[in-house]
N, C-alpha and C positions, 0 to 999 in steps of 0.2 A: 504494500500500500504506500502511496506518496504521503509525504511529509506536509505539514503546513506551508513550512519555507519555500518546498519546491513550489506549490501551486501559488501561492503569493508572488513570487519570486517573476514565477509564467505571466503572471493576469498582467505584473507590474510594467515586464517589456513586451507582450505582445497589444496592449493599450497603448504603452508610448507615455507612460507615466508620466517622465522625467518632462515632456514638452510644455506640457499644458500647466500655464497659471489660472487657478480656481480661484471662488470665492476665496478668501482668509479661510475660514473656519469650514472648508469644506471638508478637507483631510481626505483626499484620493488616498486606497491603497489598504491593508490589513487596518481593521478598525475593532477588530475585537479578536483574541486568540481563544486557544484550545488547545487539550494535552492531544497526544495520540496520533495516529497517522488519520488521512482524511480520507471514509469513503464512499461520501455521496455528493455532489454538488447541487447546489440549487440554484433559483434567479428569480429575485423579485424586484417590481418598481422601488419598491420604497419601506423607510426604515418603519416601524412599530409593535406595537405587542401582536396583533393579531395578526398580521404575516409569521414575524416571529414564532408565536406557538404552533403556524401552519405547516413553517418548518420542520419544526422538530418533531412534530408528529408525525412528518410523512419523512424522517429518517434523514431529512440534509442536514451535513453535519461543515461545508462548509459553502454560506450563501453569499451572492453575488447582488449588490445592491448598487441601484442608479443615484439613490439619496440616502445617503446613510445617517448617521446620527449626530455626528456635531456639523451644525451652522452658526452657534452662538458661545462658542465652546470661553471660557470656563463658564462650566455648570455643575450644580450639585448633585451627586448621584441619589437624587429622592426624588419620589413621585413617578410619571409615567417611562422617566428617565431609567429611574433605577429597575422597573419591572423590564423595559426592555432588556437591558445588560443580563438582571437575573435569569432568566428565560434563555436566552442564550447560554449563559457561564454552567446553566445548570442540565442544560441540555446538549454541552457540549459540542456548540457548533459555535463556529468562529464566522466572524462577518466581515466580506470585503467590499468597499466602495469604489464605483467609478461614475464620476458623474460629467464632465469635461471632457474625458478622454472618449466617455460611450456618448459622446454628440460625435465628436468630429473624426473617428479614427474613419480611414477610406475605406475599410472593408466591414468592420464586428459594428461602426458608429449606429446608431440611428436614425441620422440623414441619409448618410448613404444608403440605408437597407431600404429605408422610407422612398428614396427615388427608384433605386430596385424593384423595390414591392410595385412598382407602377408603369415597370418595364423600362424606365429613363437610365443614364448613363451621368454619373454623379461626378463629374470630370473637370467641374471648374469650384476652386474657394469661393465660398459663398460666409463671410461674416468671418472675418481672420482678426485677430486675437493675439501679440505679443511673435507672430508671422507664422500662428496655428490657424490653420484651418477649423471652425465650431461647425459650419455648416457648408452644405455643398449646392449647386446648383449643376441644370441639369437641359442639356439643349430636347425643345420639344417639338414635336408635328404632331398636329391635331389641333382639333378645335376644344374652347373652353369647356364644351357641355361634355364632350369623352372625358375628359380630367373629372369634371364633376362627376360623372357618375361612375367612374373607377374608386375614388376616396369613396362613395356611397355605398361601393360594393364590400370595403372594406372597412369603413368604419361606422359603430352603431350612430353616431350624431355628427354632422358635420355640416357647420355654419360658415354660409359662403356669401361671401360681400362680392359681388362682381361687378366692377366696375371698368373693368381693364381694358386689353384685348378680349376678339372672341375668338383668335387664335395665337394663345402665347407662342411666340417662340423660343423662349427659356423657362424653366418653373426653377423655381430656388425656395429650400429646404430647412427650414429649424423647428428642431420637436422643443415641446414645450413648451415654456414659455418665449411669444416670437416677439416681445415690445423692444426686444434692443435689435431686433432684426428688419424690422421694416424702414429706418433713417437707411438703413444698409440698402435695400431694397430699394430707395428713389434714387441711391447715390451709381447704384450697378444699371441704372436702365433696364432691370429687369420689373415688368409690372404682374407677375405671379409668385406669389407666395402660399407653401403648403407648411403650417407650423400647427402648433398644439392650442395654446390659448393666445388672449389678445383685451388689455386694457378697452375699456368704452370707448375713449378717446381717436381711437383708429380709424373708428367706422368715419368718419369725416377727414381722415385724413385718403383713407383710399377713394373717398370722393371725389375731391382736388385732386388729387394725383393719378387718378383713373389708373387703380389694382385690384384686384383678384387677390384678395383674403380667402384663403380655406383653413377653418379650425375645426380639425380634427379629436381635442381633446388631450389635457397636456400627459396624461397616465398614455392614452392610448399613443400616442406617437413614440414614450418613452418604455415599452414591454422590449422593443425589437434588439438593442444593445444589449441587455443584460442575455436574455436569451441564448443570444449568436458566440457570447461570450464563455455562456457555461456549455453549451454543448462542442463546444473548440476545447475546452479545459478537458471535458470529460473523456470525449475522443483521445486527448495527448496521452491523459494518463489512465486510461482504458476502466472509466470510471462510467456509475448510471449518473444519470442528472434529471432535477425536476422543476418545472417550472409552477411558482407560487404564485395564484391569480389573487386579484381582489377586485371585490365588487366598485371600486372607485369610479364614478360616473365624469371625474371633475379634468 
């Protein structure tokens, strides 16, 4: 069975750790350890108790998480803080973070899988970062209403401001949260954008600016990184892996 290290070790250079400057208090990378060798992997969106105990019930013993647990870090280990840690520590699974690297990496990111998933070719930076790539863009044919109703085929909600073209010829890519993406977006001459969520404020800005907003939902845009991540771990190290869903609409 692989070691912690080794698998940490794996997540840390095949994301490209070392590139990407995060929030402050995001902390890429092993966020919680464990004794023992590792051998189940998991992948969830995001950090809390009830992923958590989904966890460890269903035997992953070391999970792969988009948002992990410090954003405001120092914090006191009490309250829903310390039930997370507990839950883990006592279930012996260790938790690793990537949240930075699993936007922008070209292959495991989830931009690029997100322009994948839609048959497109994710070939140019799209929203560069300290001269990191976060998001990708992606040359398109076709008309706007086949883009709309491919997102439609695959996502359960998807709120679409079009005001654009009715044939992009580029679609550009940020899951999640896309409010630091769209100033990006007028500045590329590109008028499609496919992101996760999106401040009030925008709907009038893609007015003016005649674009093509699609929000897809900032969970659903961000399953596809974590995912692509643990089933490449598990394959390395000839391990099962499970993917921990949650009801999150938002």
């Amino acid at each position: 069975m692989p070691s912690l290290a080794d698998i940490a070790t794996y997540c840390d250079e095949r994301t490209r750790l070392s590139l990407y400057k995060d929030a402050p208090a995001a902390f890429n990378g092993l966020q919680v350890a464990k004794t023992g060798p590792v051998r189940c992997i998991g992948a969830a969106v995001d950090s809390g108790v009830v992923p958590f105990r989904d966890a460890v019930a269903a035997g992953v013993d070391f999970l792969i998480v988009h948002h992990g647990i410090y954003w405001d870090m120092p914090r006191p280990l009490i309250g829903p803080l310390y039930d997370r840690i507990s839950i883990l520590m006592q279930g012996s699974c260790a938790l690793y973070s990537s949240h930075l690297p699993l936007d922008g990496h070209p292959e495991l990111g989830n931009n690029a899988l997100l322009a994948r998933e839609l048959g497109l070719d994710p070939a140019t930076p799209f929203v560069v970062r300290d001269g990191v790539s976060v998001g990708w863009s992606a040359a398109h044919a076709g008309s706007r209403a086949s883009l709309r109703a491919r997102l439609e085929h695959r996502y359960a909600r998807v709120v679409a401001l079009e005001f654009g073209s009715q044939a992009p010829a580029a679609v550009a890519f940020c899951s999640g949260s896309g409010n630091s993406a769209v100033p990006e977006l007028i500045r590329s001459g590109i008028d499609t954008l496919v992101t996760g969520e999106l401040r009030e404020e925008w709907f009038t800005v893609a007015q003016e600016h005649r674009l093509n907003l699609y929000l897809c939902g900032h969970y659903a845009t961000e399953v596809h990184g974590v995912r692509a991540l643990a089933a490449e771990v598990a394959r390395h190290f000839n391990l099962p892996w499970k993917f921990i869903p949650s009801a999150n609409p938002l």
